[in-house]
C-alpha positions as CSV (number, residue, x, y, z in Angstrom):
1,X,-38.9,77.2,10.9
2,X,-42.3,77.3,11.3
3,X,-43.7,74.1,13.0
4,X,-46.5,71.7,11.5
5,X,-49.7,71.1,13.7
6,X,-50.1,67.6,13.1
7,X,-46.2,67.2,13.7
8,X,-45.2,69.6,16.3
9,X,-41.7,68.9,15.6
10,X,-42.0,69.0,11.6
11,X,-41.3,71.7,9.1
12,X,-43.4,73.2,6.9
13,X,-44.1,70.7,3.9
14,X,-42.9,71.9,0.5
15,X,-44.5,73.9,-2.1
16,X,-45.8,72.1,-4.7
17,X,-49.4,70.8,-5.4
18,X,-49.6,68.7,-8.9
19,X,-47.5,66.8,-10.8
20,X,-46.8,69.6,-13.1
21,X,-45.3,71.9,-10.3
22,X,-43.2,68.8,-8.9
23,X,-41.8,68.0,-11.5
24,X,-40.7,72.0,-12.6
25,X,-39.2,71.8,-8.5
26,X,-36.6,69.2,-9.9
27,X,-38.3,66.2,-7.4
28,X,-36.5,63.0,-8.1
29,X,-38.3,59.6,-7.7
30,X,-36.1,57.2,-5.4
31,X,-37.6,53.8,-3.9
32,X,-37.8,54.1,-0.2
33,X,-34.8,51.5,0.3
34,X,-32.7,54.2,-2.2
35,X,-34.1,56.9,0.2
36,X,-32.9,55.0,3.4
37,X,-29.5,54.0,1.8
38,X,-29.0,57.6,0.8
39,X,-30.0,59.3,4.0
40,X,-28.1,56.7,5.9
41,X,-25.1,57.5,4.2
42,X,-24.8,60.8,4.4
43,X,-25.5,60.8,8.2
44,X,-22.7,58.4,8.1
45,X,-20.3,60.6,6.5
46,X,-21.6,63.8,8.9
47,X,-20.9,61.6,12.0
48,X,-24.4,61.9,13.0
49,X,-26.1,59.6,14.9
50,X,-28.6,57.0,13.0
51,X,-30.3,55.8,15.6
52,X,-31.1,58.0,18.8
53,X,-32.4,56.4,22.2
54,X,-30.4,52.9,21.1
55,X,-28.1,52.3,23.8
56,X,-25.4,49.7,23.6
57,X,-25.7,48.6,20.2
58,X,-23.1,50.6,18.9
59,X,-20.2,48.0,18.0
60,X,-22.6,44.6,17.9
61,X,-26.0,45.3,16.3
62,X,-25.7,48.2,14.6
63,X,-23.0,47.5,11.9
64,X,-25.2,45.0,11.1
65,X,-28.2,47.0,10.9
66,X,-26.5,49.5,8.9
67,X,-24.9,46.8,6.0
68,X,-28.5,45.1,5.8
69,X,-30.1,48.6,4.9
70,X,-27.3,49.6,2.3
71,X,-27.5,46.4,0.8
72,X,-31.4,47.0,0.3
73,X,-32.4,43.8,2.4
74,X,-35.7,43.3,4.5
75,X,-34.6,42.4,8.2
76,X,-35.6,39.8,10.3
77,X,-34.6,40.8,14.3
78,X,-33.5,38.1,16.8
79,X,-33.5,38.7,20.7
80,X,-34.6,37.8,24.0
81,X,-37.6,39.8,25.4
82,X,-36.9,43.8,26.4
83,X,-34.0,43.9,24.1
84,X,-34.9,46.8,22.1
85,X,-36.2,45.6,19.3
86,X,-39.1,47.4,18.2
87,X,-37.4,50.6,19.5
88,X,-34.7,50.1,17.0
89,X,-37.0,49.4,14.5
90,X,-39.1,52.7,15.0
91,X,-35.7,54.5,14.9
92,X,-35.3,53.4,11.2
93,X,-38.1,56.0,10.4
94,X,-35.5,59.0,10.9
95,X,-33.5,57.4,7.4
96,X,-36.6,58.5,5.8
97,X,-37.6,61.8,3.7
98,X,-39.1,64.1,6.7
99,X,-41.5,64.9,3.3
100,X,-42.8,62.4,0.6
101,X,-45.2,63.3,-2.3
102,X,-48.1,61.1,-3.0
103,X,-50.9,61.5,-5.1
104,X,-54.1,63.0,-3.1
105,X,-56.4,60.6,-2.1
106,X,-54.8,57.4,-3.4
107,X,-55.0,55.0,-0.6
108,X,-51.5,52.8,-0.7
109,X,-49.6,56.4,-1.0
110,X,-48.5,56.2,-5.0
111,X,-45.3,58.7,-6.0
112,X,-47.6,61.0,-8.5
113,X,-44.5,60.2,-11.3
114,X,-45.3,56.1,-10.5
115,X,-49.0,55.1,-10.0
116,X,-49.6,52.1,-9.8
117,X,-53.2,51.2,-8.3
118,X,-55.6,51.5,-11.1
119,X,-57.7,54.3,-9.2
120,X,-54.2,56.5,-9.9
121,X,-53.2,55.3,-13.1
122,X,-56.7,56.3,-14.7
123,X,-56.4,59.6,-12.7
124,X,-52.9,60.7,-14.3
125,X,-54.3,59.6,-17.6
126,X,-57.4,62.0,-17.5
127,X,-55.7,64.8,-15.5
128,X,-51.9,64.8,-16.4
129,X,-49.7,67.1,-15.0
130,X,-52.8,69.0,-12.8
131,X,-53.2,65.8,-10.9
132,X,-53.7,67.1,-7.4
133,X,-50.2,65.8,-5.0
134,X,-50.3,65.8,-1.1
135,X,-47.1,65.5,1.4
136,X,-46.7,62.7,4.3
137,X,-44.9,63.1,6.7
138,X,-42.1,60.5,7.4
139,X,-44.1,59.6,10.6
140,X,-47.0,58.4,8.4
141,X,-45.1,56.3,6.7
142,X,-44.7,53.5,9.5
143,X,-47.1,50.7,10.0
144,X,-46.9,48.3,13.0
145,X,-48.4,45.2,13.5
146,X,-48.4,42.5,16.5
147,X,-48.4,39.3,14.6
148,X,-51.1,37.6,16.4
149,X,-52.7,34.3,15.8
150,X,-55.9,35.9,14.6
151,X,-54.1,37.9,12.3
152,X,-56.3,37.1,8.6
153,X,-54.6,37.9,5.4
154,X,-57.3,40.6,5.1
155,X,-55.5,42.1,7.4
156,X,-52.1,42.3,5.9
157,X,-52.6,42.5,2.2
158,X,-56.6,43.1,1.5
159,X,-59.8,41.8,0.9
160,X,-63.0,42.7,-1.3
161,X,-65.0,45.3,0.4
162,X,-68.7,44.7,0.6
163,X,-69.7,48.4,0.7
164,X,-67.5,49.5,-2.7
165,X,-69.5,46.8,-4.6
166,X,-72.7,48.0,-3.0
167,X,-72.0,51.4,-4.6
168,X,-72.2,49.9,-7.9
169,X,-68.9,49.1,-8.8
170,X,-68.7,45.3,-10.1
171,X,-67.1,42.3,-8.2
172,X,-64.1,42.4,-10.8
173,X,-63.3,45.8,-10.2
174,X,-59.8,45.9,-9.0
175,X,-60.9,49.9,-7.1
176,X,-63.5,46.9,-5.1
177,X,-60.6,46.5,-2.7
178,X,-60.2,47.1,0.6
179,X,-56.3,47.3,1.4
180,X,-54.8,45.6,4.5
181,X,-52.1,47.0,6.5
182,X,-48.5,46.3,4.3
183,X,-49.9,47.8,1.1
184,X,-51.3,50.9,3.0
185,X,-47.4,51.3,3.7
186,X,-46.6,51.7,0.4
187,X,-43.4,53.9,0.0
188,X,-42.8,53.3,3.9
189,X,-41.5,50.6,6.2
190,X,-43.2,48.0,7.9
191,X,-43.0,45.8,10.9
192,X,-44.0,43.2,11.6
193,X,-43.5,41.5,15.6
194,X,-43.6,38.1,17.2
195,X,-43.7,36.8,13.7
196,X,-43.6,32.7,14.8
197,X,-47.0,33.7,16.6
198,X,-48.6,34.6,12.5
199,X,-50.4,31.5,11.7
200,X,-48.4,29.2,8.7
201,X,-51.3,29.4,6.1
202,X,-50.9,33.5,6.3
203,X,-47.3,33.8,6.4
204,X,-47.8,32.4,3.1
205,X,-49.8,35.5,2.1
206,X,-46.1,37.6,2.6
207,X,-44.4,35.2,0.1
208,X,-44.7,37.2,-2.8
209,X,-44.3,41.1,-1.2
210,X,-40.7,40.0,0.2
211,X,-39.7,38.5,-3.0
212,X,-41.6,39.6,-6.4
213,X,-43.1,42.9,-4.2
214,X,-46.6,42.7,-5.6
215,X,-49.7,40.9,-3.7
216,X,-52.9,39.2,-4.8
217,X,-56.1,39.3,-3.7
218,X,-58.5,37.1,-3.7
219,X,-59.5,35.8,-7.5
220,X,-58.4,39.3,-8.9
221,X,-56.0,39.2,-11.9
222,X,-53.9,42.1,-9.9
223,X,-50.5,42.5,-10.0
224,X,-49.8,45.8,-7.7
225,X,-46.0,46.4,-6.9
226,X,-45.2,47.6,-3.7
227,X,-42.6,49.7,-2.5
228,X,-41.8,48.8,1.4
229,X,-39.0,47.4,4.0
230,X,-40.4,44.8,5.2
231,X,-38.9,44.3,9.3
232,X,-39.8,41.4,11.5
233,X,-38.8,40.6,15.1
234,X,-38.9,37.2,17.3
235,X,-37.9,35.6,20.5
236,X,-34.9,32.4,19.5
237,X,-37.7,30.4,21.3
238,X,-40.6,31.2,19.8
239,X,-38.5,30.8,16.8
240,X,-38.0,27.0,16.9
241,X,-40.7,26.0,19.4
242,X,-44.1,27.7,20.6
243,X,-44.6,29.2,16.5
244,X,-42.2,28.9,13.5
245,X,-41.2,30.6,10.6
246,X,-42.1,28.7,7.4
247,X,-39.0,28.0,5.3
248,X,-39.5,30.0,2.4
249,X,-40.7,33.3,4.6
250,X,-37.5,32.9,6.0
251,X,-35.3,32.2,3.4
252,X,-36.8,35.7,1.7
253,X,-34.9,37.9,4.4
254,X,-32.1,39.4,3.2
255,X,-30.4,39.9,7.1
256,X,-30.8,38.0,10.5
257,X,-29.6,40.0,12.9
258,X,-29.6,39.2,16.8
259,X,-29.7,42.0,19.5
260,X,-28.5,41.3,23.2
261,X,-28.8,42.4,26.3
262,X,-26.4,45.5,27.8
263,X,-23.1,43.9,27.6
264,X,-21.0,46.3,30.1
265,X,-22.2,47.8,33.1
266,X,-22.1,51.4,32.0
267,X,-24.6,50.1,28.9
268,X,-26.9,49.1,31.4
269,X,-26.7,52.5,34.2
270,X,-27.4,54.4,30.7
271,X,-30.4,52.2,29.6
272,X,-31.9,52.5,33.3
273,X,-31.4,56.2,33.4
274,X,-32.8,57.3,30.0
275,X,-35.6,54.9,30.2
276,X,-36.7,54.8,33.8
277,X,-39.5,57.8,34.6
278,X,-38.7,58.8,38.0
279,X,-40.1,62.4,37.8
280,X,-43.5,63.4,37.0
281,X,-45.1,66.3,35.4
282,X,-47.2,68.5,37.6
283,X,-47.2,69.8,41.0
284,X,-45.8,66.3,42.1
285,X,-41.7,66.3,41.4
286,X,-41.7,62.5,42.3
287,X,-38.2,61.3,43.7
288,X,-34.7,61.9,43.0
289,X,-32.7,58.4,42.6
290,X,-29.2,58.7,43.4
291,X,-26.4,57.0,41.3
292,X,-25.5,54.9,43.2
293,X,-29.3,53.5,44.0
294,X,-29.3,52.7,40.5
295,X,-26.2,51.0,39.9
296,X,-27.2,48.7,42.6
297,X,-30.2,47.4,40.4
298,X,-28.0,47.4,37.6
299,X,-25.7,44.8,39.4
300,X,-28.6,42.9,40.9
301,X,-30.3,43.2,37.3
302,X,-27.0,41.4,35.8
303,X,-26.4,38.9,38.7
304,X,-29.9,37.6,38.2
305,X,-29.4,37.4,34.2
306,X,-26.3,35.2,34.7
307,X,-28.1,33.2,37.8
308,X,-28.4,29.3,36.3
309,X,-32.2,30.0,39.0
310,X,-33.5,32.3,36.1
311,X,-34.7,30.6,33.4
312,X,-32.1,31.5,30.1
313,X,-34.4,31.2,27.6
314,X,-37.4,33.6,29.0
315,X,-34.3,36.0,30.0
316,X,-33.6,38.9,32.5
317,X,-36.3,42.1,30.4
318,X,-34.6,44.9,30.2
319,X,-38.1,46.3,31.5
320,X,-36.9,44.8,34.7
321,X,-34.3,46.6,35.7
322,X,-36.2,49.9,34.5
323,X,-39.4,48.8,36.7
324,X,-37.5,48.7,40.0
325,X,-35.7,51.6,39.3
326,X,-39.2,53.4,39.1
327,X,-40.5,51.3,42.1
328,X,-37.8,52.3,44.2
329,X,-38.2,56.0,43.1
330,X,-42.3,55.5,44.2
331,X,-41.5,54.0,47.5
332,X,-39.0,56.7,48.5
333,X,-42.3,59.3,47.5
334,X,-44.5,57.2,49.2
């Protein structure tokens, strides 16, 4: 297959350019947690795997994982620091489409057969089945956000935008509106980590797109359904103590689920050798480390997570054992 520019590894992105075309291609509209479940099951049945790079998670984390997505449920990840989290969460982008429709321009990503921002919805009125369609990727269809304490609601769902009214638009106009980050991920998922760390008064704001899936901004009378799997991470400490999760945020997650650290040995020579970057592009080859170099920071890595000297809480980062196996490969250049 050809490859994409903007995603070397992508395939060409299909044919059709309006509605009209689409729908005469046979396209069938699915919600993206239809889309995951169905991908998700047919790699299931192929034997493939669902989440490459995820090392030891195979028999704990993953069933779970896989149950939460085929029942439809937003996911709310558990776990010690350097546990994987966020790379299991960026692996859920492979259960995706590799291409979406959307219509061109629109700025949450409608499906041209369901607009739902007014901007699309008086588009499709006026230009029917020529309404212009564009194609995104799978990889545009993630959005990330470290849930910091300065984190505004403008942020996550929207705010009025200052320049749209200046271009003569008036203040009630719902197209007046700047979207934040979760409804710009319409038709995608989105993550959200360190979630105790988001300020009470705007976890509030994420109320209504976990449970009823619209948002509000603002005084607007808007009611603008979203189409998103919502996935949050946190440490069990910052759970309970430094930040919290209100009750009702929490009580809208369909699935906790609680990663770990390697639990054998072999888990933990694997995680060390995929992850650790002991060679280097370039003239420079860097260092060779042997097998047995790196089973001996496996074992120290372990002894020190079980040590009652290392604090349980804080934990033993998986980063750790994947530092000194890069240190050790630097000294032996130096």
């Amino acid at each position: 297959m050809q490859q994409n520019s903007q995603h070397p590894t992508a395939s060409v992105p299909p044919r059709p350019a309006t509605v009209g075309e689409l729908r005469a291609s046979g396209h069938v509209y699915r919600t993206v947690k239809q889309e995951i479940r169905e991908n998700l099951l047919t790699r299931m049945r192929a034997g493939q795997n669902r989440f490459p790079g995820i090392v030891g998670f195979d028999q704990t984390v993953l069933p779970h994982v896989e149950r939460a997505l085929l029942a439809g449920h937003d996911i709310i990840m558990l776990g010690e620091r350097g546990q994987g989290k966020t790379r299991l969460i960026r692996t859920m982008v492979g259960l995706l489409d590799e291409w979406t429709p959307t219509i061109d321009g629109c700025e949450i990503n409608d499906h041209p057969y369901y607009p739902v921002c007014s901007r699309c919805q008086r588009l499709a009125r006026e230009q029917g089945d020529d309404l212009k369609i564009t194609w995104r990727h799978q990889s545009d269809r993630y959005g990330e956000k470290l849930a910091t304490p300065d984190t505004s609601v403008g942020d996550l769902i929207g705010d009025i935008d200052p320049v749209k009214v200046a271009e003569g638009r008036t203040l009630g106009d719902p197209e007046t509106i700047h979207f934040g980050m979760v409804p710009r991920t319409n038709r995608g998922i989105f993550s959200l980590n360190e979630l105790p760390d988001l300020a009470e008064r705007i976890q509030v704001a994420l109320l209504n797109v976990l449970e009823e899936r619209d948002i509000g901004v603002r005084g607007y009378s808007l009611r603008l359904p979203l189409d998103v799997v919502l996935v949050a991470s946190a440490n069990p400490e910052d759970y309970t103590n430094r930040g919290r999760i209100i009750t009702p945020l929490k009580d809208r997650f369909g699935a906790e689920v609680r990663t770990h650290y390697p639990v054998t040995l072999e888990d933990e020579l694997a995680l060390i050798t995929q992850e650790a970057e002991v060679a280097w592009d370039g003239g420079d080859p860097g260092a060779e480390l042997p097998e047995h170099l790196v089973e001996v920071i496996a074992r120290f890595t372990r002894l020190v997570r079980e040590s009652p000297a290392a604090d349980a809480r804080s934990g033993v980062s998986a980063r750790f054992a994947i530092a000194a196996a890069e240190s050790t490969a630097a000294a032996a250049v130096r």
